[in-house]
PyMOL Python script that loads the backbone (N, CA, C, O; Angstrom):
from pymol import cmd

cmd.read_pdbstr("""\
ATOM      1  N   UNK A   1       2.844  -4.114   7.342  1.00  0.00           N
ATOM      2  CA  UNK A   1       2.665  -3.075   6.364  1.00  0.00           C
ATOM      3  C   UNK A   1       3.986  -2.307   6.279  1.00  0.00           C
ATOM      4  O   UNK A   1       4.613  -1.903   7.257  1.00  0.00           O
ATOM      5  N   UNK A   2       4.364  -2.140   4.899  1.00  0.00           N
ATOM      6  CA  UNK A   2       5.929  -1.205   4.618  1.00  0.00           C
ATOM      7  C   UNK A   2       5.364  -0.034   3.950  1.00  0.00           C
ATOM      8  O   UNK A   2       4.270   0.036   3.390  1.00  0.00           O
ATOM      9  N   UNK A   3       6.355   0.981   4.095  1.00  0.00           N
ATOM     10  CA  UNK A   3       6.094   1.544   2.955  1.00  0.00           C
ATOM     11  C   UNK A   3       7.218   2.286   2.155  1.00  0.00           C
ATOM     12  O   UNK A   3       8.253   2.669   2.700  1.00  0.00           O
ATOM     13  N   UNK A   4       6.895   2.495   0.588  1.00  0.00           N
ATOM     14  CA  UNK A   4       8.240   2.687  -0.238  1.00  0.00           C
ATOM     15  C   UNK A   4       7.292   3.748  -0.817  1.00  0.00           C
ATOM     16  O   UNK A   4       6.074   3.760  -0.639  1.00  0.00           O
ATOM     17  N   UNK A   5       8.106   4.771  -1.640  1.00  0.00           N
ATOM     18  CA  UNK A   5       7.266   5.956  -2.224  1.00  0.00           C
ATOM     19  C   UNK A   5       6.607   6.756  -1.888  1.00  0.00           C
ATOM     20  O   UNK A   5       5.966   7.349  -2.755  1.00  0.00           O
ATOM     21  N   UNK A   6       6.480   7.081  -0.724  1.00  0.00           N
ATOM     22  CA  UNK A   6       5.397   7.699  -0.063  1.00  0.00           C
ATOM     23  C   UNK A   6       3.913   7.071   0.124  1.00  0.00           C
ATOM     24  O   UNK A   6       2.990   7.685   0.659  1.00  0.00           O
ATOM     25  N   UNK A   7       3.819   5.730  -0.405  1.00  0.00           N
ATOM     26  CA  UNK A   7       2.702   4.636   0.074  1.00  0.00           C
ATOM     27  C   UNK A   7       3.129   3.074   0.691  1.00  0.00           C
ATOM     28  O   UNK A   7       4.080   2.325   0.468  1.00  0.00           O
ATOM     29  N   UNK A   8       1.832   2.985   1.644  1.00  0.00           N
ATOM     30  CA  UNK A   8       1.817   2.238   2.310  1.00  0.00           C
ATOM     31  C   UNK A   8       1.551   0.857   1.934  1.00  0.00           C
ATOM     32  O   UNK A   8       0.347   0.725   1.713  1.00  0.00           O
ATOM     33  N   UNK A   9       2.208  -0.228   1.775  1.00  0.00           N
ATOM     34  CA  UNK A   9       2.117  -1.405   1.033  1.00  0.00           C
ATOM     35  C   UNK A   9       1.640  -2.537   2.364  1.00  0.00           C
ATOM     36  O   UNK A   9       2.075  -2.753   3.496  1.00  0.00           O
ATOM     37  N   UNK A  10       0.722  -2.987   1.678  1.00  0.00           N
ATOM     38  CA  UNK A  10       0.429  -4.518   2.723  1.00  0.00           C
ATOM     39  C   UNK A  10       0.956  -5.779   1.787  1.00  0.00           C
ATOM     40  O   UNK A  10       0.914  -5.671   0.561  1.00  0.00           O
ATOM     41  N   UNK A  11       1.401  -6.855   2.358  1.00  0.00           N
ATOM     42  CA  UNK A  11       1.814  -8.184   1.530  1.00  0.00           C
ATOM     43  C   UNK A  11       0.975  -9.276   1.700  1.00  0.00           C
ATOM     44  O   UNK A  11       0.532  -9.420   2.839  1.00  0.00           O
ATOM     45  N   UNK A  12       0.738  -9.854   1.095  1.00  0.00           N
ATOM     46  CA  UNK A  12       0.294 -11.361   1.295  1.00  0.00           C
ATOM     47  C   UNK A  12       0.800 -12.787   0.905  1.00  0.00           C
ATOM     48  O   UNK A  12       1.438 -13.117  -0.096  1.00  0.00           O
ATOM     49  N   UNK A  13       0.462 -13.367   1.697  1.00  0.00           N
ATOM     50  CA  UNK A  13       1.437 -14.715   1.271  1.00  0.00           C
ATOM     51  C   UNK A  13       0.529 -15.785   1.085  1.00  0.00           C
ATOM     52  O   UNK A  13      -0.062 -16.436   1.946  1.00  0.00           O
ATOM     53  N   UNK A  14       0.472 -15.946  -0.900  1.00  0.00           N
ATOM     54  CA  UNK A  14      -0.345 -16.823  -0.956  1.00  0.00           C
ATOM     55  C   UNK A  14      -0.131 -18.690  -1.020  1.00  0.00           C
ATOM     56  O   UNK A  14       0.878 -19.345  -1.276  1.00  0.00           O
ATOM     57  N   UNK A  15      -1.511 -19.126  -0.678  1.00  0.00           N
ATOM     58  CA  UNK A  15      -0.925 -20.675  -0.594  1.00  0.00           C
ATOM     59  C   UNK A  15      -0.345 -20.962  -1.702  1.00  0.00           C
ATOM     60  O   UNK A  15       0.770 -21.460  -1.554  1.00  0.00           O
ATOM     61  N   UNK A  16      -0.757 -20.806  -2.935  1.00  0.00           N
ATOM     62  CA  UNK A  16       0.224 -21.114  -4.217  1.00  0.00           C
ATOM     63  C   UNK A  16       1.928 -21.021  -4.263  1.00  0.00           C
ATOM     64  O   UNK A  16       2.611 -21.733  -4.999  1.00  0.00           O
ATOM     65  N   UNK A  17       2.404 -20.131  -3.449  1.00  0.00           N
ATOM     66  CA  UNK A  17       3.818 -19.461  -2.930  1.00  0.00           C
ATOM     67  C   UNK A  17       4.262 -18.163  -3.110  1.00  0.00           C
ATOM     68  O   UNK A  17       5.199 -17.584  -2.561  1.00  0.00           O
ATOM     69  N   UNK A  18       3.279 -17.678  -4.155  1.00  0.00           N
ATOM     70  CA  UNK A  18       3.040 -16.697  -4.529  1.00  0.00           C
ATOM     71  C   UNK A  18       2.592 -15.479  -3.752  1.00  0.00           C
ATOM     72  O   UNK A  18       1.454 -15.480  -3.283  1.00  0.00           O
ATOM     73  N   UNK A  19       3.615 -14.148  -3.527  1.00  0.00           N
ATOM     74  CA  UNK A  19       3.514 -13.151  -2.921  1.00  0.00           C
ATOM     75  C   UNK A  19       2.471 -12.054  -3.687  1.00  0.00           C
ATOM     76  O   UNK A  19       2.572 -12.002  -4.913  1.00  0.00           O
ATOM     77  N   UNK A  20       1.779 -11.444  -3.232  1.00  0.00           N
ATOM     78  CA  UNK A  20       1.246 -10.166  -3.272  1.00  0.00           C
ATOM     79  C   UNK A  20       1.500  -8.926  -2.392  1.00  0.00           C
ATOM     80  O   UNK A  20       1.800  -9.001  -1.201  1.00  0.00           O
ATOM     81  N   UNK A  21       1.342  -7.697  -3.132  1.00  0.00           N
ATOM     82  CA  UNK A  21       1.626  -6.143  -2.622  1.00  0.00           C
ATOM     83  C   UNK A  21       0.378  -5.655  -2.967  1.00  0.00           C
ATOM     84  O   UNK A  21      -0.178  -5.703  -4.065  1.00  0.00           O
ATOM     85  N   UNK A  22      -0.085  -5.088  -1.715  1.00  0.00           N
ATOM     86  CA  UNK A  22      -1.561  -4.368  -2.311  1.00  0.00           C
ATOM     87  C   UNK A  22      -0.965  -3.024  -1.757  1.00  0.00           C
ATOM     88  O   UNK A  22      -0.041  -2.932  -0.949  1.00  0.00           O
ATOM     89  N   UNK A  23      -2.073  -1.408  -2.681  1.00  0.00           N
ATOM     90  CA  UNK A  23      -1.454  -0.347  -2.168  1.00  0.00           C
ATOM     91  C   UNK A  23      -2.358  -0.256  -1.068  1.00  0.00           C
ATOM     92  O   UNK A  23      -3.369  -0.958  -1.049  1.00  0.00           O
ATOM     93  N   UNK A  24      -2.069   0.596  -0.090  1.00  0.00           N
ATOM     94  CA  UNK A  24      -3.242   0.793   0.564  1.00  0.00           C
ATOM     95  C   UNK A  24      -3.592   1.863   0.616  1.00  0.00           C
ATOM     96  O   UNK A  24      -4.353   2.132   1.546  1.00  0.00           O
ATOM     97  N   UNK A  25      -3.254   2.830  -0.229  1.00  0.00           N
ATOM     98  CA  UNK A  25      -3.760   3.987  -0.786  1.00  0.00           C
ATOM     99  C   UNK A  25      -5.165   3.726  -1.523  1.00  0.00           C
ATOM    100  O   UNK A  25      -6.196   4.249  -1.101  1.00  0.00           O
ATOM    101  N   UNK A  26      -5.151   3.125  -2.329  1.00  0.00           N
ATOM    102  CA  UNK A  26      -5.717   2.809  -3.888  1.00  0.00           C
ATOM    103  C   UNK A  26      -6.592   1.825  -3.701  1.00  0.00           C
ATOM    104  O   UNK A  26      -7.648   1.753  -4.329  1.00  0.00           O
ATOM    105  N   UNK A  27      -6.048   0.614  -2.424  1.00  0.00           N
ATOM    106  CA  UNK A  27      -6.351  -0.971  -2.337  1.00  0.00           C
ATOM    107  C   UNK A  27      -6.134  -1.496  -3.838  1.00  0.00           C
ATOM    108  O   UNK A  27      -7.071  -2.221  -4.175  1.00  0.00           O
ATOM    109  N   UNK A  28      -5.222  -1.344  -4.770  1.00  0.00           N
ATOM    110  CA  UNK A  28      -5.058  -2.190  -5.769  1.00  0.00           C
ATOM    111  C   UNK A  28      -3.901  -3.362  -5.551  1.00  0.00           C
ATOM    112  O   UNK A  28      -3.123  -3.383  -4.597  1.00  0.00           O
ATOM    113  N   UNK A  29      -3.940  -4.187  -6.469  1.00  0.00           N
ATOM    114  CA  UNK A  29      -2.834  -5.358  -6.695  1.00  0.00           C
ATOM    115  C   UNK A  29      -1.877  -4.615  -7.107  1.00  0.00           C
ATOM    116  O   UNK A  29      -2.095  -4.188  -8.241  1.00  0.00           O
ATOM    117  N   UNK A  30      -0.618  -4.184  -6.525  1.00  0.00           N
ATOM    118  CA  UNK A  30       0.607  -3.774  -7.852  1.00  0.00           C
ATOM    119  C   UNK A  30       1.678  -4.631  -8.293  1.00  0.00           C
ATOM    120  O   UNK A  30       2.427  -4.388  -9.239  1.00  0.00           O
ATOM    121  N   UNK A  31       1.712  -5.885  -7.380  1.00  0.00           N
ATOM    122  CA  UNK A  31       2.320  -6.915  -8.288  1.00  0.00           C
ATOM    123  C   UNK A  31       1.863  -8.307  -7.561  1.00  0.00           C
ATOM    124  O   UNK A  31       1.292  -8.205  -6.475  1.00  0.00           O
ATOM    125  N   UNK A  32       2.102  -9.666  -8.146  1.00  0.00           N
ATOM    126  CA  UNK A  32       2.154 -10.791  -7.445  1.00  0.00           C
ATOM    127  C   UNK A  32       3.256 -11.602  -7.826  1.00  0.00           C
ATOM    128  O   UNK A  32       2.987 -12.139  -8.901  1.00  0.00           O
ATOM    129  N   UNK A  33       4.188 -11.869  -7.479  1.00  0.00           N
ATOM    130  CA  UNK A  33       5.416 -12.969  -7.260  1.00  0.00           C
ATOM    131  C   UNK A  33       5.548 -14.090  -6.536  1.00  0.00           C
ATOM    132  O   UNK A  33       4.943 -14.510  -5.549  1.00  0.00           O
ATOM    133  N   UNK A  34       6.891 -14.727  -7.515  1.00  0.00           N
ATOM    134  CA  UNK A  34       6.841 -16.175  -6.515  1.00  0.00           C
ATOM    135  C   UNK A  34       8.119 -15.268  -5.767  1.00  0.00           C
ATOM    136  O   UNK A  34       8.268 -16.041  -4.820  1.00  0.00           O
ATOM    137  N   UNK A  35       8.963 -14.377  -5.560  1.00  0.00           N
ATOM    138  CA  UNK A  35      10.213 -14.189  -4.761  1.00  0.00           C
ATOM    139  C   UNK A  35       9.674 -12.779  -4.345  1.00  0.00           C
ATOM    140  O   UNK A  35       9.502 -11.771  -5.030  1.00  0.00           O
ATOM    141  N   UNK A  36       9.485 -12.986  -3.165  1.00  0.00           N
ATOM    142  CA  UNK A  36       8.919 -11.436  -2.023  1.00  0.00           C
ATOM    143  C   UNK A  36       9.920 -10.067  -2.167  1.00  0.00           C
ATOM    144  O   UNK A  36       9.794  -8.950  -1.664  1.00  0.00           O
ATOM    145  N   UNK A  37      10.867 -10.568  -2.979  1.00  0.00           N
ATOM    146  CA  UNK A  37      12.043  -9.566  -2.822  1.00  0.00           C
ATOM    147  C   UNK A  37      11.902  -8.596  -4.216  1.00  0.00           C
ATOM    148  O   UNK A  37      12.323  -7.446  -4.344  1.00  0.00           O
ATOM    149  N   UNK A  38      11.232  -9.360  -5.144  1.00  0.00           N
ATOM    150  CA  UNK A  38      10.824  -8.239  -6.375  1.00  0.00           C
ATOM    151  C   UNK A  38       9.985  -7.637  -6.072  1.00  0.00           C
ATOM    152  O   UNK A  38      10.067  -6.447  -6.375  1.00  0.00           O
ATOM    153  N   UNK A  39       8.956  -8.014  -5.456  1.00  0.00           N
ATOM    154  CA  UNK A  39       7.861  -6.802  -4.783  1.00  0.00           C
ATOM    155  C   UNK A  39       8.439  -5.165  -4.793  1.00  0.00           C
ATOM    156  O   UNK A  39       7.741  -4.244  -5.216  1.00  0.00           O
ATOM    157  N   UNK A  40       9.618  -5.002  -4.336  1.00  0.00           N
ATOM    158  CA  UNK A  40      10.117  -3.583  -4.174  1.00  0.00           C
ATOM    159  C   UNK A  40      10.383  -2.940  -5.300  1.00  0.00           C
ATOM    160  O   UNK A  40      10.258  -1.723  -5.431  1.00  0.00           O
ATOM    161  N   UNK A  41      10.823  -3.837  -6.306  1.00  0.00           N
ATOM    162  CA  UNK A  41      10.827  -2.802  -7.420  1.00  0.00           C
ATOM    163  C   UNK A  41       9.372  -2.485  -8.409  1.00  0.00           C
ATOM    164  O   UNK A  41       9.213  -1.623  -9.273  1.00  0.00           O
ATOM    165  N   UNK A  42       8.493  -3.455  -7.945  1.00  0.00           N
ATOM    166  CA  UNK A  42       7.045  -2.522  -8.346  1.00  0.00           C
ATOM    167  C   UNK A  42       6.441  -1.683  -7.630  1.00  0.00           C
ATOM    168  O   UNK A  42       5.869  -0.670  -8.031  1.00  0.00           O
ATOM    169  N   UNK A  43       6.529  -2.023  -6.644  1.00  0.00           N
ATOM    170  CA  UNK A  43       6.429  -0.676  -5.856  1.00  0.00           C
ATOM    171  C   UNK A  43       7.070   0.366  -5.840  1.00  0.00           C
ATOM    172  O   UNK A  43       6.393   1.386  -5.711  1.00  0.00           O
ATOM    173  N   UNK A  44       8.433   0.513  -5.948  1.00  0.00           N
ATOM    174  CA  UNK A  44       8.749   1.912  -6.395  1.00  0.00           C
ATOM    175  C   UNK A  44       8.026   2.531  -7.416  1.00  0.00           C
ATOM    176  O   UNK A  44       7.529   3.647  -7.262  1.00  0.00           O
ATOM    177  N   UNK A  45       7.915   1.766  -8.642  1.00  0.00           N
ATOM    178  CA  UNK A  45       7.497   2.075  -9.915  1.00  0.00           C
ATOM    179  C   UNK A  45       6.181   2.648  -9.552  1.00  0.00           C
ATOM    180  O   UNK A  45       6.003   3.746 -10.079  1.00  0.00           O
ATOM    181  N   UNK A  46       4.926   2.115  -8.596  1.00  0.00           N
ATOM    182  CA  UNK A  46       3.912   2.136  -8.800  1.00  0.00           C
ATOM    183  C   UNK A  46       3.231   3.481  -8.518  1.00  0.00           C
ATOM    184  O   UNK A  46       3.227   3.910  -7.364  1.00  0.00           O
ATOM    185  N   UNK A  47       2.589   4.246  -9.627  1.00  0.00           N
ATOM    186  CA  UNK A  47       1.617   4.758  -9.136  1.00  0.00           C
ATOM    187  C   UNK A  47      -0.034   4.398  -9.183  1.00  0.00           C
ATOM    188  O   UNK A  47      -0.561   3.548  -9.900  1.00  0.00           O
ATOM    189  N   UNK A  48      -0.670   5.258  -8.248  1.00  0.00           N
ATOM    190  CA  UNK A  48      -2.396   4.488  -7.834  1.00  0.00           C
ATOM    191  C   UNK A  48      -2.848   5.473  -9.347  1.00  0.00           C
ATOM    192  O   UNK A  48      -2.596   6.534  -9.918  1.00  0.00           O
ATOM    193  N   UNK A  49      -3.571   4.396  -9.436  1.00  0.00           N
ATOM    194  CA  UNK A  49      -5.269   4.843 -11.046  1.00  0.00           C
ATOM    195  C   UNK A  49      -5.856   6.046 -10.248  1.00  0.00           C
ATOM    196  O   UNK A  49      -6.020   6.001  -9.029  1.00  0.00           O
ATOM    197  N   UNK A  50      -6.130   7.015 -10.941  1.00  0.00           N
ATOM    198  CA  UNK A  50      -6.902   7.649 -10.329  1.00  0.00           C
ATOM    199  C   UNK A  50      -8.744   7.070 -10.031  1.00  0.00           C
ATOM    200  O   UNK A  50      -9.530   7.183  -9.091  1.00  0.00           O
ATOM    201  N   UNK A  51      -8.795   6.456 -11.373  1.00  0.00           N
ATOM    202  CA  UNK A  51      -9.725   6.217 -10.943  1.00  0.00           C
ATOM    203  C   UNK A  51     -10.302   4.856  -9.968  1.00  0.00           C
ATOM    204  O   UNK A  51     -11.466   4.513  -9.759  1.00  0.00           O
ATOM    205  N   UNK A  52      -8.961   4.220  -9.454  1.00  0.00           N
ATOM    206  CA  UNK A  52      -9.023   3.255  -7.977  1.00  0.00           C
ATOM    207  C   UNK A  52      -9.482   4.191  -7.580  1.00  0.00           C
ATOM    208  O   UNK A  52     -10.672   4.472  -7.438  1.00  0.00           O
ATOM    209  N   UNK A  53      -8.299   4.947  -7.292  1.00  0.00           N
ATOM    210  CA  UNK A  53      -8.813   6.297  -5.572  1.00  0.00           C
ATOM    211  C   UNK A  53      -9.652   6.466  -5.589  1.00  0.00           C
ATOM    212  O   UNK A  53     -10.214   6.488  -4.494  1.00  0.00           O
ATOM    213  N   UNK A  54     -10.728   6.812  -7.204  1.00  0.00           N
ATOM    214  CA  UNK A  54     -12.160   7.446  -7.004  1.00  0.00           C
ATOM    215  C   UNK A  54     -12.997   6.157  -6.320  1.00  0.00           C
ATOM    216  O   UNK A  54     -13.630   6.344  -5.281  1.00  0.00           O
ATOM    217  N   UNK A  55     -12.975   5.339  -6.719  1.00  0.00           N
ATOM    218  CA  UNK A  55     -13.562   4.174  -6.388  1.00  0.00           C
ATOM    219  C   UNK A  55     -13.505   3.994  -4.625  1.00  0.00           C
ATOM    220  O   UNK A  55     -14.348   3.907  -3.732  1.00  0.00           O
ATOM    221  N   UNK A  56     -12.163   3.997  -4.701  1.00  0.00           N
ATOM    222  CA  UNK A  56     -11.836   3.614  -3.116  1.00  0.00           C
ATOM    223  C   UNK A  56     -12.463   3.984  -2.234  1.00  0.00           C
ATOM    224  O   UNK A  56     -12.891   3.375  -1.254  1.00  0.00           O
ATOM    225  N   UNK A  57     -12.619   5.774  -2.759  1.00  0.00           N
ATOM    226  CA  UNK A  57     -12.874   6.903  -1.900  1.00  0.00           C
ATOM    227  C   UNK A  57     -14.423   6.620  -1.417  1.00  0.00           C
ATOM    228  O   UNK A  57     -14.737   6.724  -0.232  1.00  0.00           O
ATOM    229  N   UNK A  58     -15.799   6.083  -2.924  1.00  0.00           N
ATOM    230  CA  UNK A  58     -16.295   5.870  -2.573  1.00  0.00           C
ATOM    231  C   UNK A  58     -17.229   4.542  -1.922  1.00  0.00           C
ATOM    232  O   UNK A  58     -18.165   4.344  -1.148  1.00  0.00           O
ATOM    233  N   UNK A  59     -16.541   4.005  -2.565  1.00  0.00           N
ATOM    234  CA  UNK A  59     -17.329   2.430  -1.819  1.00  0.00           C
ATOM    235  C   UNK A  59     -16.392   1.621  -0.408  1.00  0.00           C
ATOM    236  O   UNK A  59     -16.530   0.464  -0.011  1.00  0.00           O
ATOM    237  N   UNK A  60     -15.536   2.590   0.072  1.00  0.00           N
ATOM    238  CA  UNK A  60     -14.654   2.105   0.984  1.00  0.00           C
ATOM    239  C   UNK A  60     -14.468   3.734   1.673  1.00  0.00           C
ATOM    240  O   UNK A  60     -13.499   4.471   1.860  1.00  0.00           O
ATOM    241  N   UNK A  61     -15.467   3.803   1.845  1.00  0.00           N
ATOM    242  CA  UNK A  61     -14.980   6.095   2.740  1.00  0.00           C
ATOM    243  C   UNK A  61     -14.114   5.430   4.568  1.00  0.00           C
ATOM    244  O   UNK A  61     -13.079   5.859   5.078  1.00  0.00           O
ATOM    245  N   UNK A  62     -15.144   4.202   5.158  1.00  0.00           N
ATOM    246  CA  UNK A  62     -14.384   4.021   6.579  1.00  0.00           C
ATOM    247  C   UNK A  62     -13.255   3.441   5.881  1.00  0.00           C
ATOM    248  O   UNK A  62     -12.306   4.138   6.243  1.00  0.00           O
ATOM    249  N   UNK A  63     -12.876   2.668   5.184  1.00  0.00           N
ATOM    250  CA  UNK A  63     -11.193   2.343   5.449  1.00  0.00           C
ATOM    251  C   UNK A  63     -10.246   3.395   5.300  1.00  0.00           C
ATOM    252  O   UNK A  63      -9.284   3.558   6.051  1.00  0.00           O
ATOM    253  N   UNK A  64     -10.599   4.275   4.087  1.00  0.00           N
ATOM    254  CA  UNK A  64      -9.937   5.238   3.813  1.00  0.00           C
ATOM    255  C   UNK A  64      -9.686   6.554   4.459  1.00  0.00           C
ATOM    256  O   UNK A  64      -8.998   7.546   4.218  1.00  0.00           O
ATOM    257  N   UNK A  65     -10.963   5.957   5.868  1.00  0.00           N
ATOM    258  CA  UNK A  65     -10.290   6.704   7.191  1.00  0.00           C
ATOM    259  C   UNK A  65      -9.758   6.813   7.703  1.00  0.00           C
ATOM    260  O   UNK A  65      -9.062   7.787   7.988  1.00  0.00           O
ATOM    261  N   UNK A  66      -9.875   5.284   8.284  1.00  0.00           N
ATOM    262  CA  UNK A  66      -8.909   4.283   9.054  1.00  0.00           C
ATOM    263  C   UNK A  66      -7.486   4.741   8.477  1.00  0.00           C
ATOM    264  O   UNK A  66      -6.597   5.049   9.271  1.00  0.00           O
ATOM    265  N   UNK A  67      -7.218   4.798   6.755  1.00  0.00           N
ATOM    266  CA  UNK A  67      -5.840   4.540   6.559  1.00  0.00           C
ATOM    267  C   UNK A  67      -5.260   5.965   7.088  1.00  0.00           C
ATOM    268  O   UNK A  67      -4.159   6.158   7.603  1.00  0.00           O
ATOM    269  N   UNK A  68      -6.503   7.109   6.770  1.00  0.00           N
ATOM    270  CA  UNK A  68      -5.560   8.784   7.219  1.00  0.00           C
ATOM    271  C   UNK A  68      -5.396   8.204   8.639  1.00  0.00           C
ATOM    272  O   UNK A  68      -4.186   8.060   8.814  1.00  0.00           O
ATOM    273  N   UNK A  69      -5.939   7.892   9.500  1.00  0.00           N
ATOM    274  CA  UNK A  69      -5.672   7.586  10.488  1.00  0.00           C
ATOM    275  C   UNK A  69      -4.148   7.267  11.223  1.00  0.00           C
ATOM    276  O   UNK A  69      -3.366   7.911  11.924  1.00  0.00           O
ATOM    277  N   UNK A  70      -4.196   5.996  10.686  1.00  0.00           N
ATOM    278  CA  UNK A  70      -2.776   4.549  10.510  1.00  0.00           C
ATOM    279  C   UNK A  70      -1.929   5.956   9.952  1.00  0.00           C
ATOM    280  O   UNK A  70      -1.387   6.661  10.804  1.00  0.00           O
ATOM    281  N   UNK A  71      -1.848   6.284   8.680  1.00  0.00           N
ATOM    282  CA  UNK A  71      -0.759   7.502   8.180  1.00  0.00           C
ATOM    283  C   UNK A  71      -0.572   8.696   9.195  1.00  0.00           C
ATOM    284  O   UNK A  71       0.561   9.179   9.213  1.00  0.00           O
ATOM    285  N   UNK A  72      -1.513   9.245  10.042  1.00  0.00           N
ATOM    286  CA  UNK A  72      -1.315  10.234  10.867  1.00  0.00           C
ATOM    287  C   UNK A  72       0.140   9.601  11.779  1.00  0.00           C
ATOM    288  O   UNK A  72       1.346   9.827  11.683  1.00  0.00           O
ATOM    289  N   UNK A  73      -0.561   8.858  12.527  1.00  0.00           N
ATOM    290  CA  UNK A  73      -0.096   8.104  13.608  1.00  0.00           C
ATOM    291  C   UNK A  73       1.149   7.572  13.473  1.00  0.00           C
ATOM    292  O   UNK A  73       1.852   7.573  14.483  1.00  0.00           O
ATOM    293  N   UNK A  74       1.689   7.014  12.241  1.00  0.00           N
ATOM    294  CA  UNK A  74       3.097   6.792  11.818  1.00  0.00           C
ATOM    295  C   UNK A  74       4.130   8.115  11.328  1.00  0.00           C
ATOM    296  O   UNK A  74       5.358   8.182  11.279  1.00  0.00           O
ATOM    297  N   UNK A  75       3.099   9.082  11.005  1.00  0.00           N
ATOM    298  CA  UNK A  75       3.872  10.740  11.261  1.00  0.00           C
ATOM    299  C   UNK A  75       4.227  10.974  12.410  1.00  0.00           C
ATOM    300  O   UNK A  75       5.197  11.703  12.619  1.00  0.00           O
ATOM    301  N   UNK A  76       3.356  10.275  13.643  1.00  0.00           N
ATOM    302  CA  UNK A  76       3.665  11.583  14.972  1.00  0.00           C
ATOM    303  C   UNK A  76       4.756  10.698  15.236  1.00  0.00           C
ATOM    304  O   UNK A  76       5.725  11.298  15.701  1.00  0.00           O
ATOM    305  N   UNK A  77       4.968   9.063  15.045  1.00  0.00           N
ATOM    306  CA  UNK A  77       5.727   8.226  15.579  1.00  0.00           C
ATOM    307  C   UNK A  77       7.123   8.669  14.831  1.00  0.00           C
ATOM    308  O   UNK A  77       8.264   8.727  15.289  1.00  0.00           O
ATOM    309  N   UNK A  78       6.680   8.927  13.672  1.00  0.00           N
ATOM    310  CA  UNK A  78       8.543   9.010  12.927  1.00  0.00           C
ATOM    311  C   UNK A  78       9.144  10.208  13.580  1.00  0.00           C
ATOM    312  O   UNK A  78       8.651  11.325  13.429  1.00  0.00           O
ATOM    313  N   UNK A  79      10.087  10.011  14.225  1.00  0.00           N
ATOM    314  CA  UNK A  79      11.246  11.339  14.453  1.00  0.00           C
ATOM    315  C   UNK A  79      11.676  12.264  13.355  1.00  0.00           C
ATOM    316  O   UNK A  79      12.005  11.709  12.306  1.00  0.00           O
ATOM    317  N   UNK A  80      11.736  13.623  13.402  1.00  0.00           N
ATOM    318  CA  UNK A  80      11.826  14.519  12.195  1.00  0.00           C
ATOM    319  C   UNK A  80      13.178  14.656  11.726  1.00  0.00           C
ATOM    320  O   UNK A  80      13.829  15.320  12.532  1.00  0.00           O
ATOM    321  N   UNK A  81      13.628  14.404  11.058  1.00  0.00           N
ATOM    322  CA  UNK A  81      15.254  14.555  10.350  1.00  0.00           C
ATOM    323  C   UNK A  81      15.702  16.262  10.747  1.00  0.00           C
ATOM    324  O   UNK A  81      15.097  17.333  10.708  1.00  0.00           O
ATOM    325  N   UNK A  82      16.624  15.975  11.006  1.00  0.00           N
ATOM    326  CA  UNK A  82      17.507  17.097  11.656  1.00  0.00           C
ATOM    327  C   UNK A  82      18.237  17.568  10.299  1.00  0.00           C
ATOM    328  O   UNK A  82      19.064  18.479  10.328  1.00  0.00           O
TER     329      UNK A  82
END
""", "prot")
cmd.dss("prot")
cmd.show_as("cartoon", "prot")
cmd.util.cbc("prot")
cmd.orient("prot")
């Protein structure tokens, strides 16, 4: 899992050769490619639907725990810029 924008991106690598970026904010698709390296510029671009989040929020409430969770935990880990 990376993350660009202030969200957290998961990848997948499909058998076709074809890459995917899901948010894991949102859990949406924000792009699929055959070269893993364009992935970054939809992700910068990307913002989440609001109405994913609404969705997310409710038919997925434990993951979207889990993720404050995972996001806490990579706060306490990052060192604070001086």
């Amino acid at each position: 899992m990376h993350q660009r924008s202030g969200h957290y991106f998961q990848l997948r690598h499909n058998r076709n050769g074809t890459h995917d970026s899901i948010c894991c904010t949102c859990f949406g698709t924000v792009s699929t490619t055959r070269n893993e390296f364009e992935l970054a510029r939809h992700e910068l671009a990307h913002i989440c639907d609001p109405v994913q989040l609404y969705q997310a929020s409710q038919f997925a409430p434990q993951a979207m725990h889990n993720l404050g969770a995972i996001k806490r935990e990579r706060e306490l880990a990052t060192p604070a810029a001086a």
